[in-house]
C-alpha positions as CSV (number, residue, x, y, z in Angstrom):
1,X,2.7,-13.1,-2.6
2,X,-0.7,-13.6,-1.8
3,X,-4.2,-13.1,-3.6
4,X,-6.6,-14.8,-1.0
5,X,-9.0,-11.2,-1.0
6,X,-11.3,-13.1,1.8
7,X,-7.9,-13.2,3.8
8,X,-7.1,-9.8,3.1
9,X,-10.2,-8.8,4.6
10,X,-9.3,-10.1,7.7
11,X,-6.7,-7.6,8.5
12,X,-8.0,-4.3,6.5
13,X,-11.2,-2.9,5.1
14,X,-12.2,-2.4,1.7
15,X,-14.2,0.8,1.0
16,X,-15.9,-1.4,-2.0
17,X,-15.6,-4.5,-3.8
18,X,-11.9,-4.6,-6.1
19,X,-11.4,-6.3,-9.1
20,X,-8.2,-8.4,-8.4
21,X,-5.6,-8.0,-5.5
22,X,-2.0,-8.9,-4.3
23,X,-1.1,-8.4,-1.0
24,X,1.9,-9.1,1.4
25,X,3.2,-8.7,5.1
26,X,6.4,-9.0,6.9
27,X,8.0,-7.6,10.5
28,X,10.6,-4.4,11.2
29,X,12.6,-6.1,13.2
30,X,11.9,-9.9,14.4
31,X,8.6,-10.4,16.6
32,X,8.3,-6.6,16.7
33,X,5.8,-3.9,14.1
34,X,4.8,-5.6,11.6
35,X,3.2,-4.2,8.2
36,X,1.0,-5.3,5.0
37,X,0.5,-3.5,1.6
38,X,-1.2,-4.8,-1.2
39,X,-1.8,-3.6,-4.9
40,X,-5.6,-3.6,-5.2
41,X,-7.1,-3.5,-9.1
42,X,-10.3,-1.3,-8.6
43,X,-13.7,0.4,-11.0
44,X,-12.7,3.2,-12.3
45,X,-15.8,4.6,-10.7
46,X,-15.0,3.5,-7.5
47,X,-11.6,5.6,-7.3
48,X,-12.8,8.1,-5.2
49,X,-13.7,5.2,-2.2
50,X,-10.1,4.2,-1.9
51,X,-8.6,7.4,-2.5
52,X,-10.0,10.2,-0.1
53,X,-9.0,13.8,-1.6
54,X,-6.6,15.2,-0.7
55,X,-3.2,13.9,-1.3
56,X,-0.5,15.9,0.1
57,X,3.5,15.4,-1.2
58,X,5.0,13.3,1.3
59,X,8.3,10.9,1.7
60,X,7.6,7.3,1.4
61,X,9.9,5.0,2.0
62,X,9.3,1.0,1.8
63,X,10.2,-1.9,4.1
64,X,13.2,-3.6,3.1
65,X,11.8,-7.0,2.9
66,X,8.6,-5.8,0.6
67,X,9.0,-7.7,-2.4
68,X,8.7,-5.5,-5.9
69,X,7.7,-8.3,-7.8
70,X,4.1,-8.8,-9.9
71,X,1.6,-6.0,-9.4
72,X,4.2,-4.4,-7.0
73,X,6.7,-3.5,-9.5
74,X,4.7,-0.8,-10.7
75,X,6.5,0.7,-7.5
76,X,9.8,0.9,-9.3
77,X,8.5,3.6,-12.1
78,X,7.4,6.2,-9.4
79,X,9.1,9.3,-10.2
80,X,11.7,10.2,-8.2
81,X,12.3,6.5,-7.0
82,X,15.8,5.6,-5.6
83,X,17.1,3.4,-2.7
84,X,17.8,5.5,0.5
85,X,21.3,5.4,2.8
86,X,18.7,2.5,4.4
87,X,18.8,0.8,1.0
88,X,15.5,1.2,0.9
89,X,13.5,1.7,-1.9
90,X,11.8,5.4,-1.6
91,X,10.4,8.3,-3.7
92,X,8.0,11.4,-2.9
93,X,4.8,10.8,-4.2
94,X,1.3,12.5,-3.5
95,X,-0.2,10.2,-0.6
96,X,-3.5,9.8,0.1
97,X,-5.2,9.0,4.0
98,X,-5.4,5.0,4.7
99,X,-8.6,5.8,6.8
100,X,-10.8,3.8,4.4
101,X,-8.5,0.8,4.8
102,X,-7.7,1.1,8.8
103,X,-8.4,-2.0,10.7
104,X,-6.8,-2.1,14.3
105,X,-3.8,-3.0,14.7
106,X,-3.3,-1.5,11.3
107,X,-3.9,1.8,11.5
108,X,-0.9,4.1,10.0
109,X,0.4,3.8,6.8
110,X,0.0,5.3,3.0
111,X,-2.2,5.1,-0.1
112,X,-1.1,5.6,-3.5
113,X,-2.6,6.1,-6.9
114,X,-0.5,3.7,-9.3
115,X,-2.7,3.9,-12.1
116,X,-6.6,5.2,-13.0
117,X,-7.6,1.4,-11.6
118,X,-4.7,0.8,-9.1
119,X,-4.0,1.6,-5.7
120,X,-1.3,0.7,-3.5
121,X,-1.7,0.7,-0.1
122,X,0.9,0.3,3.2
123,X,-0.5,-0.3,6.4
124,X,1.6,-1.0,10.0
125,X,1.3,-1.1,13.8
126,X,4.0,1.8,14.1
């Protein structure tokens, strides 16, 4: 798990300044796609900068080697959560566009509102 925000910055943007952040990465298959999500803590005010309207009902399904631990087992109380024939851990969810977070090569992925102050976000070179 890893809170370095200055590193984080390195591989996505940040529509504004966040309060607190946890982020990690990991491959699909070995030296293949690789992805990163994080759990970022934001303002309240600032919701509306890392979550662009609207959401639409959509499938998400997590890596297997994302790690629900910290500020990412708030994943684990999404309605509708399970593990898939994949044994993945998945749940539909309203998801909102990553373009405030794109940096290339990570440039498809998912937002989610956790909370009124937390978003998650998954980002990968698929």
């Amino acid at each position: 798990m890893k809170t370095d925000i200055v590193a984080l910055k390195r591989f996505i943007n940040l529509p504004a300044e966040i309060l607190s952040g946890e982020w990690q990465t990991g491959e699909f298959a070995p030296g293949g796609d690789w992805w990163l999500a994080a759990v970022l803590k934001i303002k309240a005010d600032d919701r509306s900068k890392f979550l662009v309207e609207p959401p639409e009902q959509q499938w998400v399904e997590l890596p297997a080697s994302l790690q629900l631990v910290s500020a990412f087992a708030a994943l684990k109380s999404l309605p509708s959560t399970g593990v898939g024939g994949s044994q993945r851990v998945s749940f539909i969810t309203p998801v909102y566009p990553v373009t405030p977070y794109e940096s290339s090569p990570l440039l498809k992925g998912k937002a989610l509102k956790l909370a009124e102050d937390t978003v998650f976000i998954l980002l990968s070179t698929l």
